[in-house]
N, C-alpha and C positions, 0 to 999 in steps of 0.2 A: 436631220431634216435636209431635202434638198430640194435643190434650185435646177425644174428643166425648163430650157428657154429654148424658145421656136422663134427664128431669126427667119422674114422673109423681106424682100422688096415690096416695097410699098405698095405700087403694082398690084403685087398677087396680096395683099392684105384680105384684100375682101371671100377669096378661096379659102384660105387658112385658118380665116377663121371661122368658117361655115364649118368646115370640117373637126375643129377644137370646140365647136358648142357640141357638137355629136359627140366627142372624145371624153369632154370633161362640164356637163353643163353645172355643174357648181361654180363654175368661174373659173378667172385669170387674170393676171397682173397684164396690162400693156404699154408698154412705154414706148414713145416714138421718136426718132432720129431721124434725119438728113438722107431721103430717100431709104430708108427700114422703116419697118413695127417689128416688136420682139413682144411676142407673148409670154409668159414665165409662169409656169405651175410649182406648186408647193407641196412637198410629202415629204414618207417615206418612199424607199424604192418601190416596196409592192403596191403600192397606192398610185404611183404615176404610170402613164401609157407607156408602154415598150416601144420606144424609139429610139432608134441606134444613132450614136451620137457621130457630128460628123455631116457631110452632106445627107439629105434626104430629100422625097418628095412626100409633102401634106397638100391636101385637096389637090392635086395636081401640077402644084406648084413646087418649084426649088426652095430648098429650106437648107437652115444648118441647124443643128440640132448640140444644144450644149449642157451638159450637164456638171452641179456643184454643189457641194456641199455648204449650207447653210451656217454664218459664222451665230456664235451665241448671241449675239444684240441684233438676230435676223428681226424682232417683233420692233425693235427700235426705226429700222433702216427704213421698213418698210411704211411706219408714218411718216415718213422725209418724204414718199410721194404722193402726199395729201395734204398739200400747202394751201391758205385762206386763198381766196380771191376774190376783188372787188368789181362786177361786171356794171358797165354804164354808169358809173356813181350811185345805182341806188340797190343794188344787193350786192349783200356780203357773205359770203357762201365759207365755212370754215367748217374744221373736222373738229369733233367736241373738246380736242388734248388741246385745240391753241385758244390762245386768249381772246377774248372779245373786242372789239374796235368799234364805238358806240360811237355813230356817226349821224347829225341830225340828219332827218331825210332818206335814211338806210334803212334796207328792211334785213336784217340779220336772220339769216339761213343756219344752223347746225346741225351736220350732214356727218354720220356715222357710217360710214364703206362698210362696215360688214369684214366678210374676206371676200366678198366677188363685187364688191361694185364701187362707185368712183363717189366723189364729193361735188363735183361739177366742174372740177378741172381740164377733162378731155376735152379736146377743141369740139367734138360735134357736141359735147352738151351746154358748153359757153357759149357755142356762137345764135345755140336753141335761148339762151338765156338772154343773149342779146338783143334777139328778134322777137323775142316775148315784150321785152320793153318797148319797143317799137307798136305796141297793139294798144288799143283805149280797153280800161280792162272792165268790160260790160259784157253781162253775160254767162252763160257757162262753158267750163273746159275741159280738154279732154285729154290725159297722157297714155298715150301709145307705147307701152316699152317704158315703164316707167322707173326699173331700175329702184333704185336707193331713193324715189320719191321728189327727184330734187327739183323739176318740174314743176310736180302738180303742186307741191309747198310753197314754191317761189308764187304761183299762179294766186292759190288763196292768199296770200300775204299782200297780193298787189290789187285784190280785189275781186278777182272774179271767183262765180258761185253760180251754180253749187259746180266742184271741183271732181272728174274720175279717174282714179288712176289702173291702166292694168296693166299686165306681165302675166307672162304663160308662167314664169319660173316663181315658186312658192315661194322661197327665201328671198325673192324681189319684193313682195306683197309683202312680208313679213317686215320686212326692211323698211319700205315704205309707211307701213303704220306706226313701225316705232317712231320714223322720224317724223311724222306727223305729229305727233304725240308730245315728242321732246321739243317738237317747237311752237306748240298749243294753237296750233291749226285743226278744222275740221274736215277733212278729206270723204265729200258725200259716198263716195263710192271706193273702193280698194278691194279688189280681186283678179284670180287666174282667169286669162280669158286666152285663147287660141285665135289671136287674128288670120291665123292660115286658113282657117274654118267659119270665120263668122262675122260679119260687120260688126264695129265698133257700138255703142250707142251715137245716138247725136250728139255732136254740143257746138254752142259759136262757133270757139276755137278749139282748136286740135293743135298738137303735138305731136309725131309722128320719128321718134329719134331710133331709127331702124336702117339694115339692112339693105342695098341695091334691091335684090329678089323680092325681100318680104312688101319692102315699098308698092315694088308693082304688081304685088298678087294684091295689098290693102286699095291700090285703083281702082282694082276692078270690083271689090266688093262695095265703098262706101259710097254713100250718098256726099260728095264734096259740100263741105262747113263754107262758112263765109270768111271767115281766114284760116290758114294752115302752114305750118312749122312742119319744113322736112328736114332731117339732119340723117347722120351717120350715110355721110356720100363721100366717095372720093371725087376727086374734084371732075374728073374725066366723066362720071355717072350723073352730075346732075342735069345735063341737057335731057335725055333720056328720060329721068324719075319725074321731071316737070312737066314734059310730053305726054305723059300718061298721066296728068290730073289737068285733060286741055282745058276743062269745063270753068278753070282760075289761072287767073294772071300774073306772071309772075310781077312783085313790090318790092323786094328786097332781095342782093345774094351778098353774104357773106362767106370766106374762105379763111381757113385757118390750118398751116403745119398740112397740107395737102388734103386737108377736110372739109367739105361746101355745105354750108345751110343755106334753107331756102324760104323766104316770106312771099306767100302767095293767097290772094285775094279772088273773092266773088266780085265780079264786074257790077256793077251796079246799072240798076235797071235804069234804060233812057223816060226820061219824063212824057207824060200821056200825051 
């Protein structure tokens, strides 16, 4: 087994990795550092992309490119980068190997990564988790990009209904209803949907944990909710991704590890 890891500046993250959903969209490990993201794929050799190790450029960006051979306790190491976490004192978000932490007032999350997706620990989905608690939970929700489901789960655990989640990526949806499942939630909706191609359905609230691009091609398509969760921004991209949904006001920004989420709200109408 081995280990190729795509080292860029943080910078050019958002290039790199546009370019690695094209490469490998089964997924990728990402770990982030002190101005880097390091993406890291897993095979054998004829399984991984032919990238010459050493300097390179991916999406047009400077890369280094490193390659290793995987040590035997590789399936161990890599649960060491799915540790619980307690977001705002009231979800507790944990991957199913750690023990539970039953805390009155907590709404306990168990979130199974799959091999391509996260538990809730990258900052753009914590700081989404954040600013979820920040909303009265009335109404229905909507997750965009919903990954390993951990969203739309937290969303029905805290009340709101009925809950939809989609992902163009199969094994997302798949992922998604298990973990619905394992956590005896009912997720109204779970399916592949193509937001390059289609508005979303409605709902209250939205979720929106995507891409610079993908964000502002979903501008142009949706009908703006009455509140919405932007995440997956570097921090430089959210004046811009906010600018393009003018129709709501920005309520909240959160920043994490050079990651910006965004609480933004429908103005409320002036009295008759």
């Amino acid at each position: 087994m081995i280990r190729l890891s795509i080292r860029a500046d943080a910078a050019d993250a958002e290039a790199v990795l546009a370019e690695l959903i094209d490469l490998t969209p089964e997924g990728f490990e990402q770990v982030d550092g002190d101005g880097w993201v390091e993406y890291a794929l897993y095979g054998t050799p004829g399984e991984l992309p032919s990238l010459e190790e050493g300097p390179a450029e991916v999406g047009g960006a400077r890369v280094v490119v490193r390659g290793e051979e995987v040590p035997d306790d590789w399936a161990e190491r890599w649960k060491r980068f799915h540790t619980p976490l307690l977001v705002g004192g009231r979800l507790y978000v944990r991957p199913p190997w750690e023990e539970p932490a039953v805390r009155p007032g907590v709404h306990e999350l168990v979130i199974d990564p799959g091999q391509a997706f996260g538990t809730g620990t990258h900052p753009t989905t914590r700081l989404c988790l954040e600013l979820l608690l920040d909303i009265e939970p009335n109404g229905s929700f909507a997750d965009l990009g919903c990954g390993s489901g951990v969203l739309a789960i937290a969303a029905a655990k805290l009340g709101f209904a009925p809950v939809t989640a989609l992902d163009s990526d199969r094994e997302a949806v798949e992922a998604a209803v298990r973990n619905a499942r394992d956590n005896g939630v009912a997720l109204d909706r779970v399916e592949r949907y193509d937001l390059r191609r289609a508005a979303p359905p409605p709902a209250d609230v939205m979720a929106a944990n995507l891409m610079r691009p993908l964000l502002l091609q979903v501008a142009q398509l949706i009908e703006p909710p009455n509140t919405l969760i932007l995440s997956g921004l570097l921090d430089h991209e959210a004046d811009e991704v906010a600018a393009a949904f003018a129709t709501l006001t920005e309520r909240r920004r959160l920043s994490l590890k050079g990651w910006t989420a965004l609480l933004l709200e429908r103005a409320a109408s002036p009295p008759a």
